[in-house]
VOKE-554116 format. One line per 2 residues: for each residue x negated, y negated, z negated of C-alpha. Coordinates in steps of 0.001 Angstrom, whole numbers, padded with zeros to 6 digits, always signed. Example, Ala and Ser with C-alpha at 12.3 -4.5 7.8 and 13.67 -1.06 7.14 Angstrom:
<sites>
-012300:+004500:-007800; -013670:+001060:-007140
</sites>
This chain:
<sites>
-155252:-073426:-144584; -152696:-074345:-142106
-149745:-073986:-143618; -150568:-075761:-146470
-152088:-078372:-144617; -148525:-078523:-142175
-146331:-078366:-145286; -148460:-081230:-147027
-147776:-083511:-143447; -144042:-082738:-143700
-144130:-084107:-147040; -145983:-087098:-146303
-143498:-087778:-143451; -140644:-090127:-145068
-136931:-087211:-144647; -134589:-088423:-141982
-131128:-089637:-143000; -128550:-087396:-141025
-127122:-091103:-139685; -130383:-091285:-138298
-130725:-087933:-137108; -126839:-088673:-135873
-128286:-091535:-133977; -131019:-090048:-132323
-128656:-087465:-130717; -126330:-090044:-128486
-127781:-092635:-126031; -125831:-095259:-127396
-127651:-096603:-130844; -125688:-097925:-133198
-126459:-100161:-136508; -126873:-097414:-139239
-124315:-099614:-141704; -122341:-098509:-139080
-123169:-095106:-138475; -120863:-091988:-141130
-120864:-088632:-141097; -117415:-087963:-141119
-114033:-089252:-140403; -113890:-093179:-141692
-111599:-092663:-144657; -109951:-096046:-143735
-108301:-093707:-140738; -107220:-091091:-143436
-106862:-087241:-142488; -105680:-086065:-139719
-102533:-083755:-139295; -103523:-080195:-139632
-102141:-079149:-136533; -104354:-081617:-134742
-107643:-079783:-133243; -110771:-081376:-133631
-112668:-082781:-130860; -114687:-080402:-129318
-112939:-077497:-130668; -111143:-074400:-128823
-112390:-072603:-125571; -111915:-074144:-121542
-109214:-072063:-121088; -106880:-072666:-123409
-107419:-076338:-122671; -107335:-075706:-119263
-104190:-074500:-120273; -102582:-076327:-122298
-103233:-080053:-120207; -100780:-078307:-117608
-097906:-078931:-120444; -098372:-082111:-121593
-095480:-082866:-124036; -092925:-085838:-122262
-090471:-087803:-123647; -087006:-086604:-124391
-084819:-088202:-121080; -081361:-089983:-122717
-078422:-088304:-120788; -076899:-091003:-118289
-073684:-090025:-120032; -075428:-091857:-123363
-076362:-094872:-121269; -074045:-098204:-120638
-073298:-098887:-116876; -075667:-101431:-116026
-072764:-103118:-113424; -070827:-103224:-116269
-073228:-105068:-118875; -074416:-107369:-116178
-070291:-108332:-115382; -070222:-107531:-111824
-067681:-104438:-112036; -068458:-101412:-111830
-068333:-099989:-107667; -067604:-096551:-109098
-065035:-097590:-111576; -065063:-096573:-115857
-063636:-092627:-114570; -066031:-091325:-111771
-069082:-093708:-113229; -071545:-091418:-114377
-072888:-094124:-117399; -070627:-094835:-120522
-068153:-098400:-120906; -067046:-097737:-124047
-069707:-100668:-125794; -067851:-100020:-129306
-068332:-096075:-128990; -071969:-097078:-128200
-072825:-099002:-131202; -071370:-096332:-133474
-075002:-094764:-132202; -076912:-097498:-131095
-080875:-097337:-132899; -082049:-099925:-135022
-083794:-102900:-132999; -087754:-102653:-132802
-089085:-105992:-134799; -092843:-105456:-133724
-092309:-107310:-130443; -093281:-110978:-130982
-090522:-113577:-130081; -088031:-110576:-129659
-087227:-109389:-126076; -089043:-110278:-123297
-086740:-110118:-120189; -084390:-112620:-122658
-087441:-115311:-123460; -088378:-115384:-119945
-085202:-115060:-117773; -082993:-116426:-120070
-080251:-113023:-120107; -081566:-109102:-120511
-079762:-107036:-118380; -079960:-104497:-120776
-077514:-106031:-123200; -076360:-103423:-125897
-078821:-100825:-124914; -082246:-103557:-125376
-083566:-102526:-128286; -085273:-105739:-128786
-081869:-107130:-128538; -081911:-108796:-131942
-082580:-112200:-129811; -079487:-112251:-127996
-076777:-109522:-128922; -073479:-110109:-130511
-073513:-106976:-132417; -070256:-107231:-133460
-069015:-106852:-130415; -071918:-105883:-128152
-071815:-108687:-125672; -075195:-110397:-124372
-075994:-114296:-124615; -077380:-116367:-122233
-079984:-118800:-122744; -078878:-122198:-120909
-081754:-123965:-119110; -084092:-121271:-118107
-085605:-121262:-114750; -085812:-117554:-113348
-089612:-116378:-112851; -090164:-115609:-109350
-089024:-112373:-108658; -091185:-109172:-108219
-092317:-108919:-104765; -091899:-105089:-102120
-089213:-103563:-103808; -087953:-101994:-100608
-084189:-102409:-099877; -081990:-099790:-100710
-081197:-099394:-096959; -084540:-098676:-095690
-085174:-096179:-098530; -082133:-094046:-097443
-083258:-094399:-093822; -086714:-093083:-094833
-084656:-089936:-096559; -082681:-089105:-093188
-085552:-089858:-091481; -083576:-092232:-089414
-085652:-095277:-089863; -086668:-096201:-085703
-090391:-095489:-085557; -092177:-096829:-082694
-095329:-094423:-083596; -094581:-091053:-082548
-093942:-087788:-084915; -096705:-085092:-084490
-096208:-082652:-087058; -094619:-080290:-084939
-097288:-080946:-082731; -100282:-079988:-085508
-098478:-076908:-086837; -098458:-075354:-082895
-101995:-076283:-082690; -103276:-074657:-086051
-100864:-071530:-084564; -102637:-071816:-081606
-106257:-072256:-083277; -105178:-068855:-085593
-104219:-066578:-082664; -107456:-067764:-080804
-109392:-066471:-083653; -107974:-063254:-084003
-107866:-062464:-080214; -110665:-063892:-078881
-112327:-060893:-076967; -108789:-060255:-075369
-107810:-063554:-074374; -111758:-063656:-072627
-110699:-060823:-070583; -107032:-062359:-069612
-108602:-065697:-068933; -111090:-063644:-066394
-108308:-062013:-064498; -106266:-065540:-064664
-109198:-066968:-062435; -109444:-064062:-060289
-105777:-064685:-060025; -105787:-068156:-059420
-109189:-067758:-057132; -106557:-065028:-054896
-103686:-067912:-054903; -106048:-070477:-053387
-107125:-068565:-050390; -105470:-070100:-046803
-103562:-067105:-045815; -101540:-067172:-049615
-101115:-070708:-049368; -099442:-070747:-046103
-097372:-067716:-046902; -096010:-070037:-050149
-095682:-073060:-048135; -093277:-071139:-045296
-091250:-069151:-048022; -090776:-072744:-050075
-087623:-074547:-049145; -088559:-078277:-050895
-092475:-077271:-048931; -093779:-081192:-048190
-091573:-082905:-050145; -093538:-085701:-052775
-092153:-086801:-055959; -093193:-090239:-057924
-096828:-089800:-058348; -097733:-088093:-055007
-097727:-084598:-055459; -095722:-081929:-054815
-092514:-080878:-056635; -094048:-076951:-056380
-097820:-077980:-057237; -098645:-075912:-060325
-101956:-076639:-061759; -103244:-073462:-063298
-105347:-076146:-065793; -103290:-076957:-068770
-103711:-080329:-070526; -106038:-080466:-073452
-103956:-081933:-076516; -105538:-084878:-078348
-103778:-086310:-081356; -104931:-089587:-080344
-103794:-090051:-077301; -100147:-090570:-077299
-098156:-087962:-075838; -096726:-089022:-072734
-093270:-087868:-073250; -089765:-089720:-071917
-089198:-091596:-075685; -092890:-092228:-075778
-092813:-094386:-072818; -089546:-096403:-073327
-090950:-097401:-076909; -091807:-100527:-077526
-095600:-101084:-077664; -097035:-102618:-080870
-096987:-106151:-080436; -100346:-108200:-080456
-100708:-109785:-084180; -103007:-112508:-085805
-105372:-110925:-088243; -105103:-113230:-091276
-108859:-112993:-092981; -109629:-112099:-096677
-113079:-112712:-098247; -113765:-110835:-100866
-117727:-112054:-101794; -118150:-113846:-105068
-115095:-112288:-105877; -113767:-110047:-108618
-111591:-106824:-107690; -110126:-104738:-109756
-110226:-101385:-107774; -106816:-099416:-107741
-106533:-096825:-110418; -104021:-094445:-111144
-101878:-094379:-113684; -103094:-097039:-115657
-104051:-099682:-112970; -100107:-100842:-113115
-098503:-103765:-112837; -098155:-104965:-116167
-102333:-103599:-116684; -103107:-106177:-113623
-101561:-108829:-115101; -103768:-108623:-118060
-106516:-108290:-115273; -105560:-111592:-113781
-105003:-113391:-116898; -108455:-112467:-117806
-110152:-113848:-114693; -109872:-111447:-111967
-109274:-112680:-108432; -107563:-109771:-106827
-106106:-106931:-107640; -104622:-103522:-105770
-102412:-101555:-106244; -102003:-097688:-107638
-102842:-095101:-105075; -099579:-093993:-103140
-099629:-091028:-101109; -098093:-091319:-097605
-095961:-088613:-097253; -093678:-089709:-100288
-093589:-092874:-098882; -092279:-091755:-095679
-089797:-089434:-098063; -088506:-092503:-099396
-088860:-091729:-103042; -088495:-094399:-105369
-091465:-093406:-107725; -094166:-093999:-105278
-092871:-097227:-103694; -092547:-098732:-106927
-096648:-098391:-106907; -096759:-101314:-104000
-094558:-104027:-106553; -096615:-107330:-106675
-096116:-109635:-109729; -096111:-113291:-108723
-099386:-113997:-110243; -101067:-111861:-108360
-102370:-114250:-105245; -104313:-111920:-103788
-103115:-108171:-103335; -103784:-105239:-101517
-102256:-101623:-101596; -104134:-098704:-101766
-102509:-095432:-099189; -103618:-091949:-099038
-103098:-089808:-095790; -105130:-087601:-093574
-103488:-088029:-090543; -102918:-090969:-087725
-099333:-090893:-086843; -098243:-090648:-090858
-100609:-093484:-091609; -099154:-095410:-088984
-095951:-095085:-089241; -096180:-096204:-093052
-098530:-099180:-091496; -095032:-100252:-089786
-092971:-099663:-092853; -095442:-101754:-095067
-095608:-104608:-092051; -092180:-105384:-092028
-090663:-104982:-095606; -093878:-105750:-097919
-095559:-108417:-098526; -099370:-107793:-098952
-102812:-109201:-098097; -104557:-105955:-097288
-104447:-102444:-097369; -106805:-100028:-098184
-107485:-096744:-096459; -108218:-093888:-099572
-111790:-092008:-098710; -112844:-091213:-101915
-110469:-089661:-104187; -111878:-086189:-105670
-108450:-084644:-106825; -107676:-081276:-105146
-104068:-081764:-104506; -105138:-084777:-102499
-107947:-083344:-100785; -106473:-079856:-099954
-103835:-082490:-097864; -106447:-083788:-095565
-106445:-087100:-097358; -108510:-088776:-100320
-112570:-087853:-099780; -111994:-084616:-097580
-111180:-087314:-094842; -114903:-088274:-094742
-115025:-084837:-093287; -112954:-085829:-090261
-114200:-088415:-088555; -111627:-088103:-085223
-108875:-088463:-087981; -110057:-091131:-089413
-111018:-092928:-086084; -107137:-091954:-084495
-105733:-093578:-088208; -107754:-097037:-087864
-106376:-097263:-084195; -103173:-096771:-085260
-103386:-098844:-088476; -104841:-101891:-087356
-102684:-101943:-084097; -099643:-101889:-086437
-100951:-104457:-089516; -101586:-107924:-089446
-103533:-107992:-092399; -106712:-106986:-093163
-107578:-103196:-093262; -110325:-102121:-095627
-112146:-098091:-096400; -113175:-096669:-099867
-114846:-093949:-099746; -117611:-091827:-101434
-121436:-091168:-100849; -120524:-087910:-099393
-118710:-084539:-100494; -122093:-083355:-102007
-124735:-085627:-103966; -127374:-083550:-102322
-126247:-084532:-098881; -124652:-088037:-098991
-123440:-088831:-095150; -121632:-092160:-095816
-124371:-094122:-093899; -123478:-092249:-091142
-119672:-092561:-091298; -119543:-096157:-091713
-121910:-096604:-088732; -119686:-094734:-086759
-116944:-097020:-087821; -118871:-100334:-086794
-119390:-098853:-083207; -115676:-097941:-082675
-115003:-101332:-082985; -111215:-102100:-084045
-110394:-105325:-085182; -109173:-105997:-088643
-111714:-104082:-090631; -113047:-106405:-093579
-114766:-104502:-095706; -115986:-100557:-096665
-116217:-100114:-100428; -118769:-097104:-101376
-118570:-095693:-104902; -121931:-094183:-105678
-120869:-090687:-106582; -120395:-087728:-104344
-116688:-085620:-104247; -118315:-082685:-106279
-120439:-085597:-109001; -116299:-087337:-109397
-117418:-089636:-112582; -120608:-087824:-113882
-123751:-089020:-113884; -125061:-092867:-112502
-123689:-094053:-109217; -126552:-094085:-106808
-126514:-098228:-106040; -130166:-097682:-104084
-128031:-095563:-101466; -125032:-097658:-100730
-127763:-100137:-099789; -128702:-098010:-097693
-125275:-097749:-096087; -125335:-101455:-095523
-128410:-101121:-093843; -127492:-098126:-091787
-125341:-100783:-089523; -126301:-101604:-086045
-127734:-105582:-085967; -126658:-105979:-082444
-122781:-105374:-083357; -120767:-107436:-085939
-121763:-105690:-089282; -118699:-104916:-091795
-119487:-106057:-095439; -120262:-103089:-098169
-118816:-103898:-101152; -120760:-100929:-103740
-118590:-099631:-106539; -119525:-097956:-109936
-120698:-098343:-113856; -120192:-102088:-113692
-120104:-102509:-117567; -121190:-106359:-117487
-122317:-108992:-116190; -125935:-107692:-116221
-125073:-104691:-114700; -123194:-107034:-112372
-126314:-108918:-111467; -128822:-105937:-111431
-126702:-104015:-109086; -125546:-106351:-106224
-129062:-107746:-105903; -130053:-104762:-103412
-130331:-105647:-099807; -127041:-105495:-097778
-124804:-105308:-100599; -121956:-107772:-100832
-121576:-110233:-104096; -117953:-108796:-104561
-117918:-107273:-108336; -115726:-104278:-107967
-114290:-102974:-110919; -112935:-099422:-111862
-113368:-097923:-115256; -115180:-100948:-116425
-111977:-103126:-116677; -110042:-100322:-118248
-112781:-099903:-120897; -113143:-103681:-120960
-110433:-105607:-119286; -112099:-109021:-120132
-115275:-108004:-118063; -114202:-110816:-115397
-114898:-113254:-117749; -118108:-112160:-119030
-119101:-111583:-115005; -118006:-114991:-114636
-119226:-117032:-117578; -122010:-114850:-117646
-122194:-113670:-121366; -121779:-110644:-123454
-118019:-111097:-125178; -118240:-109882:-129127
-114708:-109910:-128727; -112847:-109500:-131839
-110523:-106744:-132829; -107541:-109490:-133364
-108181:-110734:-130092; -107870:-107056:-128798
-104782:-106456:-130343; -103590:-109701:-129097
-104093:-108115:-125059; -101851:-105321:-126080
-099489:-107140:-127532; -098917:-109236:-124063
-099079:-105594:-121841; -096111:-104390:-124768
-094493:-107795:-123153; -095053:-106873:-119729
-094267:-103564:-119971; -091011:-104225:-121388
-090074:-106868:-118682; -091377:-104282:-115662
-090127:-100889:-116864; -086391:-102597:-118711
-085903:-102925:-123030; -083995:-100240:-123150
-085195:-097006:-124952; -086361:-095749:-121258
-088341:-098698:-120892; -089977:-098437:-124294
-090356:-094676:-123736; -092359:-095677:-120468
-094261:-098268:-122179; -095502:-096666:-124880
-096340:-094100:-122766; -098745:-096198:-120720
-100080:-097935:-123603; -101428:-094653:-124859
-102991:-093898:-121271; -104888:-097081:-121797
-105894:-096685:-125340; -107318:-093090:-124044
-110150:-095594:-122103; -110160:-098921:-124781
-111669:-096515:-127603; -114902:-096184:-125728
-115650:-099792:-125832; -118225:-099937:-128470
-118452:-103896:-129697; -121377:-105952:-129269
-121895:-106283:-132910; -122692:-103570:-134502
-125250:-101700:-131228; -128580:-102108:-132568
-131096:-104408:-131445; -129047:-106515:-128973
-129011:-103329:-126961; -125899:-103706:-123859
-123533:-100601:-123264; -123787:-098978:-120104
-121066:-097038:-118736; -121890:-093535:-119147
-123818:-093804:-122579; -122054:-091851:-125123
-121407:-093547:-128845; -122122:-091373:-132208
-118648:-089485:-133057; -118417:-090557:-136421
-118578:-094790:-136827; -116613:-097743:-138677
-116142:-101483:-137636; -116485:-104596:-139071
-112637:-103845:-139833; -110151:-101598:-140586
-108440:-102759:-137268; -111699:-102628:-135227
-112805:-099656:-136944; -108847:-097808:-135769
-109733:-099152:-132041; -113129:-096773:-132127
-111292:-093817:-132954; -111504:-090870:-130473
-107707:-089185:-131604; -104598:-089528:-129876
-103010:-089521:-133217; -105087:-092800:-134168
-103847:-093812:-130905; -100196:-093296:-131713
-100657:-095359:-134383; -101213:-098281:-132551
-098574:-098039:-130598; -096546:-097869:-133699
-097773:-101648:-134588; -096761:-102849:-131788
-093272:-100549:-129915; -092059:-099404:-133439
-092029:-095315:-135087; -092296:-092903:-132404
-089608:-090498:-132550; -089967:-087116:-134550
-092275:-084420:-132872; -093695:-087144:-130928
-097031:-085836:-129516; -099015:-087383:-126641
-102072:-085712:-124444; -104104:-088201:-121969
-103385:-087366:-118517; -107315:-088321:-117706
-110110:-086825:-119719; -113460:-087214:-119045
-115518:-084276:-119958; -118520:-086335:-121362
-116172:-087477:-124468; -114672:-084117:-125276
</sites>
C-alpha cells in the first residue's frame, strides 16, 4: 500500500537533528559543534524587559526607533571651567562663568575613576597633561586628588594636532552669514522660480490667452506710425547708453533664468573671479578606501582603519546647508587625524551655488586631498532636499555644481553615486557619460555602488553593470576611472569583483570594514584572517583610546564613546569567524548566520551575540558600569538581521 510503503521510507531515512534542520534554514553553514538551539548559557538570560529578536509588529518598532533612549547631558553648572583647569583665567570670570571653580565642592561629587582603560588616560600618556583635570575620569594617572590639581608629564612631545577644526571666527561669520562669498546666493532666486513654476500650472489656459493679446499688443507697438508717434512724444528720443541701445528700448522678451549662468547683477560683476588653480592628482588604483559612513566611519573608527592597512580614508557625510549654518556638529565631521595621509571629505547638496560656496569655505580653511560629491545616499531627509541619490535625477544640477566646484577646489573632485533610483531601470551609464562629455577638469574618479535608491543594502550589488558604466564612456575623450563599490567581504571577493572589464583595482570598502575592519590586510596579504577573539578585543580597546583622546575623558567624552562603541558592535556581531563555517566555506556579505551559535570562547562566543544588552556588556569591559537605566537602540538596522 502506499502509505505503508511511505511510512516504511521515512523510517529508513536517518531523523534530522534540529541543528541540522537549523542549518539548512540560513545561507551561512556553520560547524554543527557550533550550532544550539537556544541562547548559549555562557551569555546567561536576558532581562525580561528585553524583546526577543524578531518579536513585536512594524509599527510599534517603527515607533519606537523614533525615541531612542540618549544619555543623561551633565548640567554646565556641574562641569569645571575648562579656562580654569587648563590655568589660563577664566575670560568670563568665577561670577558670570556659566561652569563651576569651586574644584573642592567638585570632588565632594566627583565619580569613581574608570580602571578598564589600559595605561590610564589617554590624552595624559600621549600629550603629557589632560585638559580635563578633575573632571577625567581616567584621571587616576595624573590627579592630585587631594587637592584636584593636574600633573604634567615632563618630556613629552605634543602629537601633531588634529587637522580642519575651523576657527572660531569663520564659524560665527558662517552664522551671520557675513563670511564674503565670491559665488553668488540664489535661494531667493529658486523660491521665485518654483512660485513662478506653481502659478504657471494653475493658470495655464489664462496666461495662453494674455500671452496672445501681449503679441497682438506688441505686434500694434511695432507698426511705423506708433513708433514715430513714441519717438516725437519721447524727450531722451536718440539718445544711446553704454551698450548701444536706447535708454527707452523695452524689449517685450524677458530673459530666461538659468541657475548656471551667473546673474549679471552690479555685485556679480565687481566680484572677484575664481582664480586659476593647479589640480594636485590622487590615484586611487591598487589602493584601499574606506568609503565614508555615517555615524560610525569617525575619526577614531579610521584610525583603526589605517592602522590596519588602509590607504585612505574619508570622511562622514556632512550636509551643506549646516555647513554654511556654521554649526559645530557637522564641521567636526571634516577633522583629519595626522595619520591619515590621504583624506577626502564626503558633502551632500543639491544645488550649485550652496555646493560652491562650501567648495570656497573648504579651499581656504581645510586641509584635504579630495572631496567627494554625495549621489547615492537613499535616506529621505536627504533626498526630499535635492541632494544624496535624488541628484542623479538632475543632471543640469549636477552639471551647474561640478562647474562651480571644480572652478573653486584645487584638489581633486570625485562622484558616488548609485545604479539608478530603481534596480529595474539603472541609468548610471548614462549619467556618468554625460559627465565625461562636459568635460571639467579635476574629476578623478566616479564610484558606483551596485544597488539602486529603492534596493538601499538588500540584495547583491550588480558588479556586471558598473562594468558596464565603465564601458559606457566615449574612447575618443579622456575616460574617468570607475571605482565599483559593494559586498567586498575579502580578498576573494576583492579579486572576483574588480576583474570585470573597465573597473578600476581600487578596493572600496563600506560595510565590509565595519563588519571586518582588518579586511585591508587580508586584501593585501591575500589570506583569510581567523582572527582571534583576544585580538578583537584588543581593536576596541585602542578605539576606547581614541575615542577618549577625540571626544575629551570627561564623563561627556565617555558618554560619547561608549556610545559609538555600541554603534560599531551593532555591525562587529555579524562577523562570523573563519573557524567554525563548515567546510572552508568564505562569508559573503549578505549571507545570514544561524541565530542561535557559540565560539571557540566565552569571549568569541559574547562577540556573536545579536543583543544590545550583550553589547552593553562589552562596553562595560572596557569604559566601566553604565549608569542605571542605561538602555541603548542601534541607530542603523538592517532588516535582514531582525
Amino acid at each position: 500500500m502506499p502509505e505503508a510503503e511511505s511510512a516504511a521510507k521515512a523510517a529508513e531515512e536517518p531523523k534530522k537533528s534540529p541543528k541540522t534542520d537549523q542549518n539548512e534554514k540560513y545561507s551561512l553553514r556553520v560547524k554543527k559543534e557550533f550550532l544550539l538551539d537556544k541562547r548559549p548559557p555562557s551569555l546567561g538570560d536576558l532581562p525580561p524587559e528585553i524583546v526577543p529578536e524578531g518579536g513585536g509588529n512594524k509599527k510599534n518598532k517603527k515607533q519606537k526607533s523614533k525615541k531612542r533612549p540618549r544619555d543623561q547631558r551633565v548640567p554646565n553648572s556641574e562641569k569645571l571651567c575648562l579656562a580654569m583647569l587648563k590655568g589660563d583665567g577664566c575670560p568670563f570670570g568665577e561670577e558670570t562663568c556659566k561652569f563651576s571653580h569651586d574644584i573642592k565642592e567638585f570632588l565632594k561629587t566627583r565619580l569613581d575613576d574608570i580602571t578598564t582603560v589600559e595605561g590610564g588616560c589617554p590624552n595624559f600618556n600621549e600629550k603629557g597633561f589632560c585638559v580635563f583635570g578633575a573632571m577625567c575620569r581616567v584621571g587616576s594617572s595624573h590627579l592630585i586628588k587631594a587637592t584636584g590639581e593636574s600633573m604634567r608629564k615632563e618630556g613629552v612631545v605634543a602629537p601633531p594636532p588634529i587637522q580642519n577644526i575651523l576657527p572660531k571666527e569663520i564659524l560665527i561669520q558662517l552664522r551671520k552669514r557675513k563670511y564674503p562669498f565670491k559665488c553668488q546666493y540664489r535661494k531667493k532666486e529658486r523660491n521665485d522660480r518654483f512660485l513662478k513654476n506653481q502659478q504657471d500650472n494653475n493658470s495655464n489656459k489664462d496666461e495662453t490667452k494674455e500671452s496672445k493679446k501681449e503679441e497682438d499688443k506688441s505686434k500694434a507697438d511695432k507698426s511705423p506710425e506708433n513708433a514715430k508717434k513714441e519717438s516725437e512724444q519721447s524727450p531722451n528720443s536718440g539718445q544711446k547708453t553704454e551698450g548701444g541701445k536706447a535708454e527707452n528700448d523695452k524689449s517685450p522678451i524677458k530673459p530666461i533664468f538659468d541657475p548656471f549662468r551667473p546673474k549679471m547683477t552690479e555685485e556679480k560683476a565687481n566680484s572677484t573671479p575664481f582664480p586659476a588653480k593647479t589640480k594636485k592628482i590622487i590615484d586611487f588604483s591598487n589602493k584601499v578606501y574606506v568609503a565614508p559612513l555615517t555615524t560610525v566611519g569617525n575619526l577614531p573608527f579610521r584610525r583603526i582603519m589605517k592602522k590596519f592597512g588602509a590607504d585612505i580614508t574619508c570622511g562622514e557625510m556632512a550636509v551643506a546647508g549646516n555647513l554654511l549654518e556654521g554649526k559645530p556638529s557637522e564641521w567636526a565631521l571634516l577633522k583629519r587625524h595626522p595619520c591619515e595621509d590621504v583624506f577626502g571629505i564626503q558633502i551632500a547638496s543639491g544645488y550649485p551655488d550652496q555646493f560652491t560656496r562650501i567648495a570656497e569655505v573648504i579651499e581656504s580653511h581645510c586641509d584635504v586631498d579630495f572631496v567627494d560629491m554625495n549621489l547615492g545616499c537613499p535616506l529621505d531627509i536627504i533626498c526630499q532636499k535635492g541632494a544624496g541619490a535624488s541628484l542623479m535625477l538632475r543632471a543640469n544640477n549636477l552639471k551647474g555644481i561640478l562647474s562651480g566646484v571644480t572652478s573653486a577646489l584645487s584638489c581633486p573632485v570625485t562622484v558616488k553615486m548609485r545604479t539608478g533610483w530603481e534596480s529595474e531601470k539603472p541609468f548610471a551609464h548614462q549619467l556618468v557619460a554625460k559627465i565625461q562629455s562636459w568635460g571639467f577638469d579635476g574629476v578623478a574618479a566616479v564610484m558606483v555602488h551596485g544597488r539602486s535608491r529603492l534596493q538601499r543594502y538588500s540584495n547583491n550589488a550588480d558588479w556586471d553593470y558598473i562594468s558596464k558604466v565603465s564601458l559606457s564612456q566615449d574612447d575618443s575623450a579622456p575616460k574617468i576611472p570607475v571605482i565599483g563599490n559593494g559586498d567586498i567581504f575579502s580578498y576573494t571577493d576583492y579579486e572576483e569583483k574588480i576583474a570585470r572589464e573597465g573597473i578600476s583595482s581600487t578596493a572600496m570598502l563600506a560595510r565590509g570594514a565595519l563588519i571586518k575592519p582588518w579586511l585591508p590586510t587580508e586584501i593585501k596579504e591575500k589570506r583569510h584572517w581567523d582572527i582571534s577573539a583576544s585580538e578583537r578585543l584588543d581593536l576596541l580597546k585602542d578605539f576606547v583610546k581614541f575615542g577618549l583622546t577625540h571626544w575629551g575623558s570627561d564623563q561627556q567624552g565617555v558618554d560619547n564613546t561608549r556610545r559609538f562603541l555600541l554603534e560599531w558592535l551593532s555591525f562587529l556581531y555579524r562577523y562570523v569567524p573563519v573557524g567554525i563555517v563548515e567546510g572552508g566555506w568564505v562569508q559573503q556579505m549578505n549571507q545570514r548566520p544561524p541565530p542561535h551559535m557559540c565560539g571557540r570562547s566565552d569571549l568569541e562566543t559574547l562577540f556573536l551575540s545579536a543583543h544590545s544588552h550583550d553589547w552593553v556588556k562589552i562596553a562595560e569591559m572596557l569604559l566601566g558600569p553604565v549608569p542605571d537605566g542605561f538602555r541603548f537602540e542601534p541607530k542603523h538596522k538592517a532588516r535582514g538581521y531582525q
